[in-house]
N, C-alpha and C positions, 0 to 999 in steps of 0.2 A: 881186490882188497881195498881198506877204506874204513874212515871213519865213519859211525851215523851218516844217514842222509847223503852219502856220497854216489852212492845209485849201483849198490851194489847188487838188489834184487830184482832190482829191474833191467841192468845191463846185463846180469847173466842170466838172465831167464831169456833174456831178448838172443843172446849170444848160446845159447844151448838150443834154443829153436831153430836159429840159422845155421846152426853145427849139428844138428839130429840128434842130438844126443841128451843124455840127461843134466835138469842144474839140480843143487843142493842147495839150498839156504841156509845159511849156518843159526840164522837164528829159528827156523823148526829145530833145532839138538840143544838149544836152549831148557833147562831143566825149569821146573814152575819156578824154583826158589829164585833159580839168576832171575828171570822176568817182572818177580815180587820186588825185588832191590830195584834194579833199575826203575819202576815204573815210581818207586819209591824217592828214587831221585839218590841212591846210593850206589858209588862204584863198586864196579865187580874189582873180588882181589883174583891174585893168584889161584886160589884156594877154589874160588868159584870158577875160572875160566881153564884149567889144566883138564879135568874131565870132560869137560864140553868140546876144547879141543881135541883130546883122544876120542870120544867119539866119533867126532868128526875124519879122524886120520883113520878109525878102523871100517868110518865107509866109505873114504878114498879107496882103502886098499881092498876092502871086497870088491869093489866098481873094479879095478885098475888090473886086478886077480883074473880077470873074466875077461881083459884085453878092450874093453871098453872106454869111450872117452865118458870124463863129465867135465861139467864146470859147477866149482863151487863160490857161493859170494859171499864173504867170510870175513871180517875186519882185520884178523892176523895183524895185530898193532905192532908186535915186537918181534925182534929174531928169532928168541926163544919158540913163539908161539910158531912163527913158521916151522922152523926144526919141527916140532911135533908133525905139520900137517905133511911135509917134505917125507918125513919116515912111513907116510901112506903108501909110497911107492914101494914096491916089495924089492927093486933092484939097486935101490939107493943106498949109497955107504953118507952115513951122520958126520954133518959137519965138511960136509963136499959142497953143498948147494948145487953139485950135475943131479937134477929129477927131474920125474918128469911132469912135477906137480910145480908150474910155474906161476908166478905172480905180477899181478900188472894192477898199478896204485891207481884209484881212481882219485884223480884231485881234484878237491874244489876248496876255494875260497871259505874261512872260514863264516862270511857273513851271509853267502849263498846258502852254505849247510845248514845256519839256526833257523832260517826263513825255509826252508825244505820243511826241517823236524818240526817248526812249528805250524806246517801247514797239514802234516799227517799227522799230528798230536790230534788239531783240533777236527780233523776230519776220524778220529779214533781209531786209525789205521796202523797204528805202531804201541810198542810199550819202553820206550825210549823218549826220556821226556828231555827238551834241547839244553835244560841244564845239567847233563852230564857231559855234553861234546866239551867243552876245556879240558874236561878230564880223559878224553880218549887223544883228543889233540897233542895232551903232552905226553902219553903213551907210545903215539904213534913214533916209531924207531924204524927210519932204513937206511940199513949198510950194503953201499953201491959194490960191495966185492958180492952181496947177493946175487945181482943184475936183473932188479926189479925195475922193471918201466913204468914210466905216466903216461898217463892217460887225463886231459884237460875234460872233467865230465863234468863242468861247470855249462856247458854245451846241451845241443838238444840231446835225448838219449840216442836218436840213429846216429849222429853225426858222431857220438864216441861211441859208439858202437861200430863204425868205421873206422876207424883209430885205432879200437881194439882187436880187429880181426886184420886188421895192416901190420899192428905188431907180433903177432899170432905167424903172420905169415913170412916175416924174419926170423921169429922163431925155427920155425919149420925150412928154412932154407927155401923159402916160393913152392915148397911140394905140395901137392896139394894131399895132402894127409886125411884131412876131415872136409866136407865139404862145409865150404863158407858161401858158396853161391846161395842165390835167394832158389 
């Protein structure tokens, strides 16, 4: 999870290869109209990002249904918005934060991130233009009774991509659950 540009589709694509399993992108569930605003330079409300998240949570929980791991890379700015993606889990009581749809913040700097967005702007690789990150910056809300970790992915992306499967595997008590070997 993460603001723009914080390397959420690259750490979990990179993190769903080394784990065999599937990543999601949350901005493929992106409807055309959210990606028209944004590229427009207009934040998403409420209004625009509730269904995108419930999409997103009902294909957590077909994935999750079927006993399968995924990773998805998803900005989930706020509690609220987690709560939706958390209710993916079919075994989960609302407002526990015990799932099994856990969250790990990808941080970066926010002077790293505009120089990111604005290197995939200009290479036309995104529809996220760098003047909305203030706006997702002040969005971004976490409350440590969640027990959302950092992750420094101001870094190359293997070296938190390390980071991430290190906390993955405190997650998991050292089991080896999913495989994270190369």
């Amino acid at each position: 999870m993460g603001v723009s540009g914080a390397g959420k589709s690259t750490i979990g694509a990179m993190l769903a290869e080394r784990m065999k399993c599937r990543f999601l992108d949350a901005d493929d569930y992106h409807p055309e109209s959210n990606k028209v605003k944004m590229r427009n330079g207009t934040p998403l409300s409420d209004e625009d990002r509730i269904p995108w998240l419930e999409s997103l949570r009902d294909a957590l929980r077909a994935i999750l249904m079927k006993g399968e791991t995924v990773v998805l890379g998803c900005s989930a700015l706020q509690k609220h918005y987690r709560e939706i993606l958390r209710c993916g889990d079919p075994h989960y009581t609302p407002l526990s934060n015990e799932s099994a749809v856990r969250f790990i913040l990808l941080d970066v700097d926010a002077t790293i991130l505009a120089a990111r967005l604005e290197n995939r702007n200009a290479e036309g690789k995104h529809f996220m233009p760098s003047t909305l990150l203030p706006s997702q910056m002040h969005l971004l809300q976490i409350d440590e009774s969640e027990g959302i970790h950092r992750v420094d992915a101001s870094q190359e992306p293997e070296k938190t991509l390390e980071d991430v499967i290190a906390l993955l595997r405190h997650f998991n008590g050292n089991q080896k659950l999913v495989n994270y070997e190369n």
